[in-house]
N, CA and C atoms as a LAMMPS dump frame, in Angstrom:
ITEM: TIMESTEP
0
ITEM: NUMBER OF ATOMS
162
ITEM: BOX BOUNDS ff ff ff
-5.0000000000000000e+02 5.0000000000000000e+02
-5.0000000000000000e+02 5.0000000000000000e+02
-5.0000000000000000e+02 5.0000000000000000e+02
ITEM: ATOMS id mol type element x y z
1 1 1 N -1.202 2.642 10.925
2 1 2 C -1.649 1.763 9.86
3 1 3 C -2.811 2.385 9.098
4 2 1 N -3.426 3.166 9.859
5 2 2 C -4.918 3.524 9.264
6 2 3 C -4.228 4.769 8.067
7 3 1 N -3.316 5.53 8.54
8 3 2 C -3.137 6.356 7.425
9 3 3 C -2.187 5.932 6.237
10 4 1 N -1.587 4.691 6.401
11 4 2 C -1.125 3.902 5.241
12 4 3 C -2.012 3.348 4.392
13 5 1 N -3.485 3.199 5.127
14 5 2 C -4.438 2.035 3.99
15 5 3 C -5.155 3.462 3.33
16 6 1 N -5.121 4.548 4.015
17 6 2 C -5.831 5.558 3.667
18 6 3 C -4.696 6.287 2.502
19 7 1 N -3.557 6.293 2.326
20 7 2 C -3.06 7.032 1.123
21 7 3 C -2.982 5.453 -0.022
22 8 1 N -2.989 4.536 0.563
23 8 2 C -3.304 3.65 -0.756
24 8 3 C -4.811 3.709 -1.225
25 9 1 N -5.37 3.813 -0.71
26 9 2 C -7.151 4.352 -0.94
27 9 3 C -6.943 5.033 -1.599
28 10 1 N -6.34 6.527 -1.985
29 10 2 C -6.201 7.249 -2.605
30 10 3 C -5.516 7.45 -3.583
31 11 1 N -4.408 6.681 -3.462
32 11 2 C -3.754 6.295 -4.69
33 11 3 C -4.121 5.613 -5.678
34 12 1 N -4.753 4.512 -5.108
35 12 2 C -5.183 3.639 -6.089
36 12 3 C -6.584 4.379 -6.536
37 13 1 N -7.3 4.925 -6.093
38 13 2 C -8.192 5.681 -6.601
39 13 3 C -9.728 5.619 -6.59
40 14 1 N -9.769 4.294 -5.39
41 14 2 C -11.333 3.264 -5.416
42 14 3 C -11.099 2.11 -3.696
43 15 1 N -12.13 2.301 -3.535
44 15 2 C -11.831 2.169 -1.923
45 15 3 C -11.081 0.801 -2.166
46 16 1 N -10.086 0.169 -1.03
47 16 2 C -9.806 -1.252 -1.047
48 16 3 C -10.323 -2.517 -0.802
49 17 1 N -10.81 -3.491 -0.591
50 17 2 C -11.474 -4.631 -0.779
51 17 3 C -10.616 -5.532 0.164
52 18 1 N -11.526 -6.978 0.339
53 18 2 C -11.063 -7.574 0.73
54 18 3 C -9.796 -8.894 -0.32
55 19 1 N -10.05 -8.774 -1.136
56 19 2 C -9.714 -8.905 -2.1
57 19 3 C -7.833 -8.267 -2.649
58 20 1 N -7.493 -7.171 -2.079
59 20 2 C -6.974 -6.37 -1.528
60 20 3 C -5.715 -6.633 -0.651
61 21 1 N -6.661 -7.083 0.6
62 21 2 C -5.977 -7.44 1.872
63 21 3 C -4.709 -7.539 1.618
64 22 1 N -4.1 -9.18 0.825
65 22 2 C -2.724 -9.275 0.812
66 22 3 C -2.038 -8.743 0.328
67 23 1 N -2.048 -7.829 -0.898
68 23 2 C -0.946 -7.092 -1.04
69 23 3 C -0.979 -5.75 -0.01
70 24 1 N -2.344 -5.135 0.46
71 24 2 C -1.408 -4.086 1.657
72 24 3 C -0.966 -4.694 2.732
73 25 1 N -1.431 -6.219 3.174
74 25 2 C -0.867 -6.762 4.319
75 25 3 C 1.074 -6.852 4.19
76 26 1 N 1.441 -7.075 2.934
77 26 2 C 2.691 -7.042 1.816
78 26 3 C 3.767 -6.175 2.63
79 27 1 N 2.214 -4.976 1.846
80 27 2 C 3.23 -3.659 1.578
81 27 3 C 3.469 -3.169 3.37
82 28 1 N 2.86 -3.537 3.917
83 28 2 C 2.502 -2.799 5.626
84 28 3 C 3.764 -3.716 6.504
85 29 1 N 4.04 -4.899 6.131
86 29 2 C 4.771 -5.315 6.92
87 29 3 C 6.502 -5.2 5.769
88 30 1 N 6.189 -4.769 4.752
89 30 2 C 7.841 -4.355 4.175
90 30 3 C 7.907 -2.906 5.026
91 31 1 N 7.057 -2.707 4.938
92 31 2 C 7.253 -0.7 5.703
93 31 3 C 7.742 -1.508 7.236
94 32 1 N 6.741 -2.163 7.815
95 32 2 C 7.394 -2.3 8.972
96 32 3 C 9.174 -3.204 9.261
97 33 1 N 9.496 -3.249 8.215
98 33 2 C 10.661 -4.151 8.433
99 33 3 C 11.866 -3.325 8.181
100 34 1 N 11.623 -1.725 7.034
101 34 2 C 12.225 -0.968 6.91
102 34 3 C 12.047 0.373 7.551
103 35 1 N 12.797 1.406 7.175
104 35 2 C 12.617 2.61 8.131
105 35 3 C 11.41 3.15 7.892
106 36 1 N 10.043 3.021 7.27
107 36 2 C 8.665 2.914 6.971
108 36 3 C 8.773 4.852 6.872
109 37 1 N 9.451 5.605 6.306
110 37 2 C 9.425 7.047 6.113
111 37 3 C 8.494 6.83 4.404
112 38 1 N 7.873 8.14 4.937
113 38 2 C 6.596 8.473 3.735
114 38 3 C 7.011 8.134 1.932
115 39 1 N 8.275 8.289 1.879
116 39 2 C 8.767 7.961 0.675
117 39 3 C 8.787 6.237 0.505
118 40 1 N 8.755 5.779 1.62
119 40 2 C 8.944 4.11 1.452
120 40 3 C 7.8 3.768 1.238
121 41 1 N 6.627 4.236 2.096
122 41 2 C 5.312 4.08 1.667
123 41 3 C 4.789 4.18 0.333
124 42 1 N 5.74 5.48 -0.599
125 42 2 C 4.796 5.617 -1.613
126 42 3 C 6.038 4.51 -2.65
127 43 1 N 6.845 4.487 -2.728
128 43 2 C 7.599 3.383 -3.565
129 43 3 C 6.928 1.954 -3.312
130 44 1 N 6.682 1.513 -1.664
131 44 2 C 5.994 0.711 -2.418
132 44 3 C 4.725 0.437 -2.526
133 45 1 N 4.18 1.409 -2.819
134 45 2 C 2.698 1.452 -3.508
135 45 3 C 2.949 1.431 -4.679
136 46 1 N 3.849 1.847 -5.652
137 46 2 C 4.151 2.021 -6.875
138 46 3 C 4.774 1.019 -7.283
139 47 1 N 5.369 0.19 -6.787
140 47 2 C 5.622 -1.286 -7.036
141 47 3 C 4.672 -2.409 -6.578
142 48 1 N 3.56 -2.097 -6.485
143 48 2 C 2.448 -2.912 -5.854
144 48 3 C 1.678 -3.56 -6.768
145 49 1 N 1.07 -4.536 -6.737
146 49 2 C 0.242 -4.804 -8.003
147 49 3 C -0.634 -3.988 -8.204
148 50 1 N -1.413 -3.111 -7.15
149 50 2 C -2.354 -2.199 -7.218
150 50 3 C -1.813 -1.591 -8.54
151 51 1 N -0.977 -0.774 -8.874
152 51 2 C -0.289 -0.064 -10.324
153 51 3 C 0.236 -1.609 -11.306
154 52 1 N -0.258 -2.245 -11.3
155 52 2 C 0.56 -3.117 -12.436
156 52 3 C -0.866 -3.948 -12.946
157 53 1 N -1.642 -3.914 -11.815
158 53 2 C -2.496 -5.408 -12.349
159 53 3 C -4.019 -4.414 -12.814
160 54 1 N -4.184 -3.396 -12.157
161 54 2 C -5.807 -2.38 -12.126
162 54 3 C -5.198 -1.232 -13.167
């Protein structure tokens, strides 16, 4: 988990917040429901509000 909140840290470009929380809580349990491989991680970071709403 720690290196999932750590490439959204970086993606998004500014540390994460609490504020935050629910959409990686979102994105962490769609990874866990699918085969959670590094490409799933970054799709859905890129469908995240993090890229739509900041």
């Amino acid at each position: 988990m720690c290196q999932k909140t750590r490439f959204l840290t970086n993606a998004t470009g500014r540390e994460l917040n609490l504020h935050d929380s629910e959409e990686v809580n979102r994105i962490l349990q769609d990874l866990t429901e699918s085969s959670a491989a590094f490409r799933d991680l970054v799709h859905a970071g890129l469908k995240s509000q993090f890229f739509h709403i900041r």
